[in-house]
N, C-alpha and C positions, 0 to 999 in steps of 0.2 A: 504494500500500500504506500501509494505518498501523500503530500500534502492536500492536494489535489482532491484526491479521490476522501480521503479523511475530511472536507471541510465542503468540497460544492454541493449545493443543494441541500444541506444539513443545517437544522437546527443547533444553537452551541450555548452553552451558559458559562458564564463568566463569575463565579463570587469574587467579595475585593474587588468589585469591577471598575471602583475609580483608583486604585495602587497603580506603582509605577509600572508591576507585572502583565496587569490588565491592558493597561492602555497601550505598553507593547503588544499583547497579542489581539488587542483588536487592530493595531494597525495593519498585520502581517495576514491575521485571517479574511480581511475585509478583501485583500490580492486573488482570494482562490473562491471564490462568490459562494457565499452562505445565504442558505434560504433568510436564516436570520442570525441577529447575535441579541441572549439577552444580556444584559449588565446588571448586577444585582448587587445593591451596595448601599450603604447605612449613613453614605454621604450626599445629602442632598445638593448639596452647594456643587459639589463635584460630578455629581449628573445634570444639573445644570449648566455646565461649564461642557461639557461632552454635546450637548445638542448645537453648540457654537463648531466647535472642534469638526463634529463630522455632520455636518445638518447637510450634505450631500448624500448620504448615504442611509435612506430610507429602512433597512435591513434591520437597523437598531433597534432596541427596546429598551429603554430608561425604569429597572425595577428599583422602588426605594424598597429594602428588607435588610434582615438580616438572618443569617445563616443559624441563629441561636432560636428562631421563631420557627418552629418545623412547619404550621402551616402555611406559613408564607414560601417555605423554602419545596411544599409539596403542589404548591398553585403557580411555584415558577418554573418547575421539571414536567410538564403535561410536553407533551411532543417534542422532547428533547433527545437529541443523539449524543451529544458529547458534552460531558459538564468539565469545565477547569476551574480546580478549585486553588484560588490564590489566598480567600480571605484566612485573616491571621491576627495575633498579635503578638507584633515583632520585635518589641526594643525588649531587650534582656532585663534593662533595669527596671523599667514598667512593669514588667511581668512578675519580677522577684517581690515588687512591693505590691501587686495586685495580681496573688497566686489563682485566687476561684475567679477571677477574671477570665483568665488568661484559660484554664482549666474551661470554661462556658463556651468561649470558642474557636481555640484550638482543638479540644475533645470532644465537646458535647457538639459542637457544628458540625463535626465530620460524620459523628453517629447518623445525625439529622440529614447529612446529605448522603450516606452510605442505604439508610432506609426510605427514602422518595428517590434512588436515581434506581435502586432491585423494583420500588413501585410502579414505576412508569417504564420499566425495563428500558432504559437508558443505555446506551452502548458499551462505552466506553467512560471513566471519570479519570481525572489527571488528578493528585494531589503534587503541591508545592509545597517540599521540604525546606530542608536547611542542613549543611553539614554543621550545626550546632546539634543537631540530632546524636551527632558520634560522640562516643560517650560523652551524654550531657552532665555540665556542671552546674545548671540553672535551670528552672521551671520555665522557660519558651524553649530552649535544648528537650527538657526531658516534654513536653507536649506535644513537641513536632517527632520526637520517638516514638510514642503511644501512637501519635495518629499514622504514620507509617503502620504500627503493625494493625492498626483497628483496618485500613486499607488493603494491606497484604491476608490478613483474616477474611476479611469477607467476600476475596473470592473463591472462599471454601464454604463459604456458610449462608450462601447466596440461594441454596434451591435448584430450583432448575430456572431461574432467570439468568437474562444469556448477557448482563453486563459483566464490562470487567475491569477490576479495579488497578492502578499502578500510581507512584509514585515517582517525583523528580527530587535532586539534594542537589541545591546548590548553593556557593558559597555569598559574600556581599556584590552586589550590584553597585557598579560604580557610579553614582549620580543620583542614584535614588533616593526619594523623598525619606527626609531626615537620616541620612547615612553622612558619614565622616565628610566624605568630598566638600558638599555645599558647606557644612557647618566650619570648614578650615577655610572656605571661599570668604563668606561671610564675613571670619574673625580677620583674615588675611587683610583685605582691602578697609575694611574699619580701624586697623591700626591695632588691635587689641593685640596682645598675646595671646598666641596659640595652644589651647589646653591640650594633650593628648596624656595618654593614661598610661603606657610604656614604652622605652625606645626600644625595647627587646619583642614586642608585641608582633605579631605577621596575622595576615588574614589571605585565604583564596579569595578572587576576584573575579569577574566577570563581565562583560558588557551588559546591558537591559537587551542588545538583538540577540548574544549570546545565549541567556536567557529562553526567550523566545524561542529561537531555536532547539535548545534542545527539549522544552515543552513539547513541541511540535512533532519533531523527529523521533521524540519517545514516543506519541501516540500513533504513531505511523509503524511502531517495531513490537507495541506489546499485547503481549499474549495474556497477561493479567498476573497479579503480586512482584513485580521484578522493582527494584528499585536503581534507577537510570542517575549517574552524576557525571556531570561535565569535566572533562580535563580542561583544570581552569590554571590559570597563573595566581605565583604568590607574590606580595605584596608587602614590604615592612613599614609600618605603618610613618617610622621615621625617615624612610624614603621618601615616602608620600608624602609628608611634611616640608620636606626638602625639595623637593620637585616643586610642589603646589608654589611657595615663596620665590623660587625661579621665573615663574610663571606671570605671577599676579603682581609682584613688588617693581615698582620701577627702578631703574639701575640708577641713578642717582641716589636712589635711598638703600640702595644696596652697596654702594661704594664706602656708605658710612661704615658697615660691618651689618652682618649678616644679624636678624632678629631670633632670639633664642627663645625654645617653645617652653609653655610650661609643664612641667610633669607630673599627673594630679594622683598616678596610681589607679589600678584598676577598679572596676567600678562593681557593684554586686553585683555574682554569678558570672564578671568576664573570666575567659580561658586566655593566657599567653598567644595561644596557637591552635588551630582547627584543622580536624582532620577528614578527609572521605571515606573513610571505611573503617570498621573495627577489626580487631587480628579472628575474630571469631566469623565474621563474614567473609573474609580473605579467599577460605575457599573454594566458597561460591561464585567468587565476582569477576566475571569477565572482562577482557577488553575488546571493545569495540570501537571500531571507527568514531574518533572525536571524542567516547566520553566510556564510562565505566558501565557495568550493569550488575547489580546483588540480585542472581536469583535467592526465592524463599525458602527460610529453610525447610528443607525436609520436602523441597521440591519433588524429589525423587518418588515419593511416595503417592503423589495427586493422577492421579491415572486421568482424571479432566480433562487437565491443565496439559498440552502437551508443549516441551520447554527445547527441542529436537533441536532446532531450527540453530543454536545457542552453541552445540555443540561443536561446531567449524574455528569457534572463535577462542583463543588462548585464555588460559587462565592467569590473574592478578595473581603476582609475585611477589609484593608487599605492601604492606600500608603507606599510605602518603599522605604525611602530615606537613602543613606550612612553613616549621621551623626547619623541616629537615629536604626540604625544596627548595632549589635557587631560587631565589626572590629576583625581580625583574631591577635593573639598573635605573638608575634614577633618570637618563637620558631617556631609554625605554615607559620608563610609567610617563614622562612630560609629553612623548609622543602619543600614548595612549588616552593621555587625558585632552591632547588636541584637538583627536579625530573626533568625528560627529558630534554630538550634541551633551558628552559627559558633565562638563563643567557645569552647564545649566542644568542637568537633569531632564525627563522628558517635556514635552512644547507643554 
């Protein structure tokens, strides 16, 4: 299957539908003609701002809900083929301080969209991870692990409804609404000092089309429970610091001497370093073209599920964690942060 045939003519629902992840894939999906796309999202002001954005593009559907209201989330799956599920909450420290927040709908949303997408026998559902899932140290880490396995479970526990469920893990998005980038923009050209929270710090990275992409090309590959992650580049956050001031500071003010960041120390539930796989999934985890793939465990046993197709492709030969991954040169992250529209984030 490609893109193509995954999206013309098909119904698609979008949770999170006003996130930075959403609006990249409606921009990508809207290429391959969908019957329709719905948008489902808890932000009014931000679907209002969408019918400016695409008000060419008739296909849309503008839902106010949220993913935590099962009725709502069962009156917006009627005639639906593919649901991607983006909605989330994402900032680590948010989460640490508003646990059953966070627990309502990272967990209890995916229940809700696990039981109306078997409802209306729905095709296919994407969930959108985090490799903060690998062994988490915070409650949005350990909610987006629950909700991986609540996703890889249910395509055992489904019946004979013929949907099927998979997951994507990927790491921070560069530009995306309230991630590091914008907020070191911000501090940068105001003059402030630069908070960051360790020099020792690394994060994987990744484009918003990047993203997209492999959203896409995983529902184009799966069979149902595999979990899909991007070979992404890593990132030291002090680079990034370094780079960004390169960038935004005018060299006159840079002739004075260079402006020193402040170091606040990591913030609750941050990790040093992020990994894409545990040494316990190692086994299972293939490489494929462009990105990795965890089949579930105990795949072997699903006489269903058939996982064949998998077998041509090598097996992963070690965990890859951030700190112990070339990190990208500072000239390299400047070029990266030049191209397309990172800086600003999406339009």
């Amino acid at each position: 299957m490609d893109k193509k045939e995954l999206i013309k003519g098909k119904n698609i629902l979008i949770t999170g539908g006003t996130g930075t992840v959403a609006y990249g894939l409606i921009k990508e999906i809207l290429k391959y003609g969908p019957s329709s796309i719905r948008i489902l999202s808890n932000d009014e002001n931000g679907l209002f701002e969408y019918r400016t954005k695409f008000k060419n593009h008739h296909e849309l559907r503008y839902l106010i809900g949220d993913v935590r209201d099962r009725k709502r989330l069962d009156r917006s799956m009627t005639d639906i083929h593919l649901v991607l599920h983006t909605a989330a909450l994402k900032h680590v420290w948010l989460c640490e301080y508003n646990p059953t927040e966070a627990i309502q709908t990272n967990i209890l949303g995916i229940m809700n969209i696990i039981d109306a997408s078997i409802k209306h026998e729905v095709e296919q559902v994407i969930f959108t991870s985090s490799d903060k899932a690998v062994n988490p140290s915070n409650v949005m880490g350990t909610t987006k692990l629950l909700g991986e396995k609540l996703i890889t479970s249910a395509n055992f526990a489904k019946g004979k409804a013929r949907t099927r469920f998979s997951s994507v893990r990927f790491g921070n998005i560069l530009g995306s609404r309230g991630s590091v980038v914008p907020l070191f923009r911000q501090q940068i050209l105001s003059g402030e000092q630069v908070s960051i929270t360790d020099k020792n710090m690394s994060r994987f990275v990744l484009t918003l089309q990047g993203a997209v992409e492999l959203i896409l090309d995983s529902a184009t590959k799966a069979v149902g429970g595999e979990t899909f992650i991007l070979k992404m580049d890593v990132i030291n956050v002090l680079d990034l610091y370094e780079a960004m001031v390169d960038i935004l500071t005018p060299k006159e003010v840079l002739s004075k001497g260079r402006p020193k960041p402040k170091v606040i120390g990591r913030q609750p539930g941050e990790k040093l370093y992020e990994e894409l796989m545990t040494m316990e999934e190692l086994p299972r985890t293939k490489v494929l073209p462009g990105m990795f793939m965890v089949l579930p465990e105990g795949y072997k046993d699903y006489q269903a599920l058939d996982y064949s197709k998998y077998d041509k492709y090598p097996r992963c030969k070690k965990v890859y964690r951030s700190d112990t991954q070339k990190a990208l040169s500072r000239t390299a992250i400047k070029k990266l942060l030049n191209s397309g529209n990172i800086f600003d984030g999406p339009e």
